[in-house]
Each structure stands twice: as structure tokens, then as C-alpha cells.
C-alpha positions as CSV (number, residue, x, y, z in Angstrom):
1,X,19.1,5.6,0.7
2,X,18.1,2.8,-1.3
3,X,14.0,2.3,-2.4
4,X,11.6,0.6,-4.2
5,X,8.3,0.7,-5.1
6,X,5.4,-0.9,-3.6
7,X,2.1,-1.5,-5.9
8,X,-1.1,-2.0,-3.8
9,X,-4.5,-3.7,-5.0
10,X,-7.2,-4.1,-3.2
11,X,-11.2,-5.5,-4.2
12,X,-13.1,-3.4,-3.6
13,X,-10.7,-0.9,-5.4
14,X,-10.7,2.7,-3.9
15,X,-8.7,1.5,-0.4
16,X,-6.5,4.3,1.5
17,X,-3.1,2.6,1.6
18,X,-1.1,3.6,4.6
19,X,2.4,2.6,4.6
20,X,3.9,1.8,8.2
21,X,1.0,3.9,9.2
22,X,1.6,6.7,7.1
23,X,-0.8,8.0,4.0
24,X,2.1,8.5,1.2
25,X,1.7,11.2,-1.4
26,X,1.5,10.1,-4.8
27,X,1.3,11.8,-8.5
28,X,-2.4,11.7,-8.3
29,X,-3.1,12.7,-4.6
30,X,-3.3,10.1,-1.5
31,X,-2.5,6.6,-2.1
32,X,-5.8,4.7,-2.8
33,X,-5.7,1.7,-4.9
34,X,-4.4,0.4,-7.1
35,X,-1.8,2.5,-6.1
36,X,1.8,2.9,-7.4
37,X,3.8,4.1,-4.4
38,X,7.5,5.1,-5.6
39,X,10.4,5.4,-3.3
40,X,9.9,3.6,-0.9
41,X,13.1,2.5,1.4
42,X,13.7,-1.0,0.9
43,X,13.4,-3.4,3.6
44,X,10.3,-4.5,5.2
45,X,7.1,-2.4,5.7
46,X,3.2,-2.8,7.3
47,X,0.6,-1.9,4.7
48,X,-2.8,-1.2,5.9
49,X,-5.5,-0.8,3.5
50,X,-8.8,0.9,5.0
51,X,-12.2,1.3,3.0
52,X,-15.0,3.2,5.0
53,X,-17.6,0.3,5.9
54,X,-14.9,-2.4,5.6
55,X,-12.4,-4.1,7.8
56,X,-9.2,-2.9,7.8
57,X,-6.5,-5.2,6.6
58,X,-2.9,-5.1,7.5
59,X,0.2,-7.1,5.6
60,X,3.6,-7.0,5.3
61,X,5.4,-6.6,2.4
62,X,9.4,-7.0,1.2
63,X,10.3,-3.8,-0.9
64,X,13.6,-4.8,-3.0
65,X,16.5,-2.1,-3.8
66,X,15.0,-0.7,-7.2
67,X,12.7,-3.1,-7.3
68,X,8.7,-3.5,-7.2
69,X,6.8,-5.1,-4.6
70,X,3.0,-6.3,-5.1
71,X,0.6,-6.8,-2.2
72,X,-2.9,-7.5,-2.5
73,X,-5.8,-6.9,0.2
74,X,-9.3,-8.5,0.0
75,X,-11.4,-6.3,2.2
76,X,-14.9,-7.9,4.2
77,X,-17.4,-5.4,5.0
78,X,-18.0,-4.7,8.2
């Protein structure tokens, strides 16, 4: 199956990242940003960033056959 890798940044740093509503495993434990989340099947995908005392924040992102996707999430506070 071909994947890509998504890259997730959020401000305030420290966001869970779920990908199509899943919390991916990564080398350094859950997904929290800025995360690097490898092998991820290409095609398109819901990202949801979620900070405790913040609003969570949903896009959608194009992950590329060996390629690297960026999405960014500004988060308000609650």
C-alpha cells in the first residue's frame, strides 16, 4: 500500500494529533505536535488536533505517495 507522511504543527505546541480519528503511534510515544507521523496511506485524511482547555480543530490534509504533507492548526482557548 502506498504512504506518506503527514507533519502536524500546532501553536500552542503540545496538541494530540488524531488522524481520521485515530491517535497514531510514533517513535517518541502518541502523536502530539509537532509531530512527524510516517506511513501514512496516501490519499486524503481528517486531522484533528485537541489541547485540553482549547477548541478542537479539524482539517483535511492530501498525503502524497512517498511524499510529506504539512498541516498547521491554530488552536483558541476555550
Amino acid at each position: 500500500m502506498p504512504t506518506g507522511t503527514i507533519l502536524a504543527y500546532s501553536i500552542p505546541d503540545g496538541a494530540d494529533v488524531y488522524v481520521d480519528g485515530i491517535s497514531l503511534p510514533t517513535r517518541f510515544g502518541s502523536a502530539r505536535t509537532p509531530a512527524l507521523i510516517p506511513e501514512i496511506s496516501a490519499g486524503t485524511h481528517d486531522v484533528t488536533f485537541r489541547l485540553s482547555g482549547y477548541i478542537d480543530e479539524t482539517k483535511t490534509v492530501s498525503v502524497e505517495q512517498g511524499g510529506y504533507a504539512t498541516i498547521y492548526a491554530i488552536l483558541r482557548p476555550m
